[in-house]
VMD Tcl script that draws the C-alpha trace (Angstrom):
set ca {
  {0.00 0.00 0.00}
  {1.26 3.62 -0.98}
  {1.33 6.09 1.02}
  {2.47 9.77 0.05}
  {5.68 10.85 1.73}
  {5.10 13.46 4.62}
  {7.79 15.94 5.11}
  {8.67 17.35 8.23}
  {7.19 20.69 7.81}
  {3.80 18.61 7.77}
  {3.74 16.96 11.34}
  {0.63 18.93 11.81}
  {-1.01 17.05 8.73}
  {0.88 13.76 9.80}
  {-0.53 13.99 13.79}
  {-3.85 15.18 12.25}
  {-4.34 12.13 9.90}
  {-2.80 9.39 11.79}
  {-3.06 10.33 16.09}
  {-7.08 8.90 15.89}
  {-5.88 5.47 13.84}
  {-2.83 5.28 15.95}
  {-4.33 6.05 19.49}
  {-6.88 3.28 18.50}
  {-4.41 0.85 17.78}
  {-2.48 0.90 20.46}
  {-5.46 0.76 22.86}
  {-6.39 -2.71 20.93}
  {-3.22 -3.58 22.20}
  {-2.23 -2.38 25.93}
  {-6.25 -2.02 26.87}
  {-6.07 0.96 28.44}
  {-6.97 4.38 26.72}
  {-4.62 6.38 28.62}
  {-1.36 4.79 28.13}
  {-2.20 4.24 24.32}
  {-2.55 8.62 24.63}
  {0.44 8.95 26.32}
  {2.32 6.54 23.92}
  {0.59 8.74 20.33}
  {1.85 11.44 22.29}
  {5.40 10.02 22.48}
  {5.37 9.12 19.22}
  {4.73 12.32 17.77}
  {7.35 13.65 19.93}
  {10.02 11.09 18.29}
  {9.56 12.12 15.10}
  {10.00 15.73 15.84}
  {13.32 15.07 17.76}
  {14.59 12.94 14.52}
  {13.14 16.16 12.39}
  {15.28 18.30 14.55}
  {18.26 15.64 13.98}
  {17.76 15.21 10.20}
  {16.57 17.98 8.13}
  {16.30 16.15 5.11}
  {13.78 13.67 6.67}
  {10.80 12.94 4.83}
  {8.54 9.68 6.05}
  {7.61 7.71 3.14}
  {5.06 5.45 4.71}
  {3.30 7.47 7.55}
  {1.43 4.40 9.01}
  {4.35 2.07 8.66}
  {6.45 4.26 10.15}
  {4.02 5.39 13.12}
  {3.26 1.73 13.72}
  {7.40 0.83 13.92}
  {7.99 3.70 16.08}
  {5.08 3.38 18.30}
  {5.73 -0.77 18.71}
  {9.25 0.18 19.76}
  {7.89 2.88 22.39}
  {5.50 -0.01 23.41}
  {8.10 -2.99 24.24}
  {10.53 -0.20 25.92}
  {7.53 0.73 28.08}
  {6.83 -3.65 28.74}
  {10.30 -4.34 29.46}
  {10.77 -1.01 31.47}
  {7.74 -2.46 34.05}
  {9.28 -6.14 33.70}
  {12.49 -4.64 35.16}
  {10.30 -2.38 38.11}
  {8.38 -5.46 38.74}
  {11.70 -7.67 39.41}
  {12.98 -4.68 41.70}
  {10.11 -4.93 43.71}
  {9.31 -8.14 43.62}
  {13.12 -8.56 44.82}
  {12.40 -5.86 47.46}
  {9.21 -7.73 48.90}
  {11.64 -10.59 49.81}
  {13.76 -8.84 51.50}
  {12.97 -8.99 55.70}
  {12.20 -6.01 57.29}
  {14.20 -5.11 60.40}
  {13.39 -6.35 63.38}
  {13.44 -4.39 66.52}
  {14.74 -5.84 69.32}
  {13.63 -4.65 73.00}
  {15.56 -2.85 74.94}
  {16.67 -5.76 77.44}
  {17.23 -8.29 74.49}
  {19.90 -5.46 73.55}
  {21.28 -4.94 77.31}
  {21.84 -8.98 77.20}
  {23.24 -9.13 73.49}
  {26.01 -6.09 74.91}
  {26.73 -8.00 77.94}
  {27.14 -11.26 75.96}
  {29.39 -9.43 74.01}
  {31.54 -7.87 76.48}
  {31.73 -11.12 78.24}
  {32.95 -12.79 74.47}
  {35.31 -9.61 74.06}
  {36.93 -10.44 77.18}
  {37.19 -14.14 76.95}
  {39.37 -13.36 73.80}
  {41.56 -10.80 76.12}
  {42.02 -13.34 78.29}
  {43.64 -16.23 75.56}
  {47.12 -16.17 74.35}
  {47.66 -14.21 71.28}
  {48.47 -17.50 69.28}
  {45.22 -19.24 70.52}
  {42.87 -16.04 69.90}
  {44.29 -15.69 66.53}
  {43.95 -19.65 65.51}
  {40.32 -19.01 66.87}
  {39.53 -16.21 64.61}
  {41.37 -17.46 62.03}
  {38.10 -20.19 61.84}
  {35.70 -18.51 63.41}
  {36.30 -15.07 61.23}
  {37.47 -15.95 58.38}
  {36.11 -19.56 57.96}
  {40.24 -21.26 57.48}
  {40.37 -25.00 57.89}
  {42.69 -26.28 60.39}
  {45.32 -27.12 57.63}
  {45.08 -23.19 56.38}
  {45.40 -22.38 60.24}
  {49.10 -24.40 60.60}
  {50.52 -22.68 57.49}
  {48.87 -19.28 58.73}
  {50.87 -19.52 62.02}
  {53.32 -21.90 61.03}
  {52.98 -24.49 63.49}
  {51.27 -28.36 63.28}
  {47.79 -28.93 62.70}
  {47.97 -30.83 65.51}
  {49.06 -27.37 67.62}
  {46.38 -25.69 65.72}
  {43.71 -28.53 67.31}
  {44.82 -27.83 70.84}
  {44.79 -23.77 70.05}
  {41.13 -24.21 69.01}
  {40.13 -26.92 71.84}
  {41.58 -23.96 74.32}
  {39.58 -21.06 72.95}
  {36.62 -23.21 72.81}
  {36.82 -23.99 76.42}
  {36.82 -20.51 77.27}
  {34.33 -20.02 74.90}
  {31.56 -22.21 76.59}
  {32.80 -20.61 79.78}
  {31.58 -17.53 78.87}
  {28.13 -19.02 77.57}
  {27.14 -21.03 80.91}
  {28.11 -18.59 82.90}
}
mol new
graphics top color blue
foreach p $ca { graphics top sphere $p radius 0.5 }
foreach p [lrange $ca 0 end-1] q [lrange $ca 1 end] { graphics top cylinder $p $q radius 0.2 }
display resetview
């Protein structure tokens, strides 16, 4: 089907001829009358920004061209919602904070001060084999050739700090 071209200079007679078939066809397809008006509108505003990027532009096939431009709007808008809905869908997973009451706090800083002071209270050697594991998750092996001793030494270091350790929790 031939269509004759549309210069620039005649976006009034190209919105005038085309924003009722094109408004109509996109609200066949997204079922909503609004965002079909707010996608014409978009449209129209495309091909004045390439008309201000390319004098020489002249549309050959108004409909064809309205259709291509306003599909492409279309899927940008679809995959622009896909990506909002994963963000919030991704969001709604995530647990809110919990608050904690003001004695569960008083016992988790005590605990803590208690833990902090049961690690004052080891050799340097057996505190760092025990955060060596407990920190930064080394296997026994990874332990020895971190300190440079057996991984039998490494076994007592971590059978003293955990002594201390369930000192501090049963007391």
């Amino acid at each position: 089907m031939s269509s004759p071209q549309i210069a620039p200079s005649d976006i009034q007679d190209l919105y005038s001829q085309h924003h009722h078939w094109l408004r109509n066809w996109l609200r066949q397809r997204l079922g909503c009358s609004h965002q079909a008006a707010d996608l014409v509108q978009d449209t129209f505003v495309r091909v004045m920004q390439k008309q201000r990027a390319e004098p020489g532009f002249v549309i050959s096939y108004p409909r064809r061209y309205l259709n291509m431009l306003a599909n492409s709007l279309m899927l940008d808008m679809f995959r622009r919602r896909a990506v909002e809905q994963a963000y919030l869908d991704a969001l709604a997973l995530v647990p809110e904070p919990e608050l904690i009451s003001e004695e569960e706090r008083a016992l988790i800083l005590e605990l803590l001060q208690r833990f902090d002071q049961m690690l004052d209270k080891l050799p340097a050697v057996v505190r760092q084999a025990f955060l060596f594991s407990r920190l930064d998750g080394l296997t026994y092996d990874e332990i020895a050739i971190q300190l440079d001793v057996s991984v039998r030494t490494v076994k007592r270091y971590m059978q003293q700090a955990f002594v201390a350790y369930l000192d501090v929790m049963t007391s």
